[in-house]
C-alpha positions as CSV (number, residue, x, y, z in Angstrom):
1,X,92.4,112.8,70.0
2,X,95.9,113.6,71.5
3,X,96.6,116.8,73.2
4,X,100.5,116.9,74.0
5,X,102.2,117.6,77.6
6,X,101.8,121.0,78.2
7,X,99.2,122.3,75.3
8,X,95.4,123.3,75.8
9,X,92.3,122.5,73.6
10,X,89.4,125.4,74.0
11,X,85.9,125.1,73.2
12,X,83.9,128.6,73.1
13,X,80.3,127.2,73.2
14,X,78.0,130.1,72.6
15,X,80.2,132.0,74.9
16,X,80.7,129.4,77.5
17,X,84.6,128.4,77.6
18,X,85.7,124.7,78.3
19,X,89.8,123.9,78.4
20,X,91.2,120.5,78.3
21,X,94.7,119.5,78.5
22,X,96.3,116.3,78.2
23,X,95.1,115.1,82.1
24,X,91.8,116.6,82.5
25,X,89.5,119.5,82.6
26,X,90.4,123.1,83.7
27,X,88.5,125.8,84.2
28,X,85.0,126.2,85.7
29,X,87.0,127.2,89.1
30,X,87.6,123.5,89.0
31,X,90.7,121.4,87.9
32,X,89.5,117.6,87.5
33,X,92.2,115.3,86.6
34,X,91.6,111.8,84.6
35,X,94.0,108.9,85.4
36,X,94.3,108.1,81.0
37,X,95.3,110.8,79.0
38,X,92.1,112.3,77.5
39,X,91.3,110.8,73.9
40,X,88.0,111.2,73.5
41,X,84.9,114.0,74.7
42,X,81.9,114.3,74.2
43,X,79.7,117.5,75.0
44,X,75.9,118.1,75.2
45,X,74.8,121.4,75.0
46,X,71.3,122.0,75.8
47,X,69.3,125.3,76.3
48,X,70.3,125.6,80.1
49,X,73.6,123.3,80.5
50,X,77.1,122.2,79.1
51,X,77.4,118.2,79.8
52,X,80.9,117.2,79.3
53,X,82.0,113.6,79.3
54,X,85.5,112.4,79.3
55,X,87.3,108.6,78.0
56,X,83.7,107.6,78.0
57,X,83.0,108.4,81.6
58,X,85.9,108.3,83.2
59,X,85.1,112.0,84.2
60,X,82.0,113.8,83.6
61,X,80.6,117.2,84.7
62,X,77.7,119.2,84.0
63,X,77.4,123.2,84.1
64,X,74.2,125.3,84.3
65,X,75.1,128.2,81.5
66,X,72.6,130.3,79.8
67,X,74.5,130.0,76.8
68,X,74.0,133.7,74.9
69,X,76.5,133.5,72.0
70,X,75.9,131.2,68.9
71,X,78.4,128.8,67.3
72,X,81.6,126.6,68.6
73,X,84.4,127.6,68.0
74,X,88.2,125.5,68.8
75,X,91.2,127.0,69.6
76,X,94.7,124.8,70.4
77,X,97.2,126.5,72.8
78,X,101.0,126.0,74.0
79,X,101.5,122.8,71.4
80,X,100.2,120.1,69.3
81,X,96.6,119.0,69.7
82,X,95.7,116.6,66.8
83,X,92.1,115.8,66.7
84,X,90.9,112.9,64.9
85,X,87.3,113.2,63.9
86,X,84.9,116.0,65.2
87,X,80.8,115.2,65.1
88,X,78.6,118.1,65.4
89,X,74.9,116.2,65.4
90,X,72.3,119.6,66.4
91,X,68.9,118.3,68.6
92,X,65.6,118.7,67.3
93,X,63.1,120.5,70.0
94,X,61.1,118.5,71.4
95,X,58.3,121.1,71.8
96,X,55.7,122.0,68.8
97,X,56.1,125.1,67.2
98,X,52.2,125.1,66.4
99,X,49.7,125.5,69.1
100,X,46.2,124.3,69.3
């Protein structure tokens, strides 16, 4: 991934809105910088939380969201943002359906 100087990548996560530029994470009345340009994130979205992890841990942070929308959607702002390859890999439940 390469987000140039100046431009914005934004994730809607079933209503939930994460921004990254180039240095770091903005947004969630926060503004956390990384030292590397960011190249790679990953982000776990679970029932009750966002977990975002960024350059394989040089910065991580985790928000409590009841997440009411459905879908992702990605939006590039204010320049290039080229992204590379994009996984999307949903979680089985780990409760039963079926009760006893």
């Amino acid at each position: 991934m390469s987000i140039a100087m100046g431009a914005k990548l934004e994730f809607d996560i079933r209503g939930e809105k994460v921004v990254f530029m180039r240095q770091g994470l903005v947004g969630w009345q926060t503004r956390t910088g990384t030292i590397e340009p960011v190249e790679h994130i990953e982000i776990l979205v679970d029932r009750g939380s966002i977990e975002i992890f960024v350059n394989h841990g040089e910065l991580s942070s985790t928000r409590f969201a009841l997440l009411e929308g459905s879908g992702i959607a990605l939006r590039a702002d204010n320049g290039l943002v080229e992204i590379k390859s994009l996984e999307v890999n949903p979680l089985k439940a780990i409760w039963s359906k079926k009760r006893d």
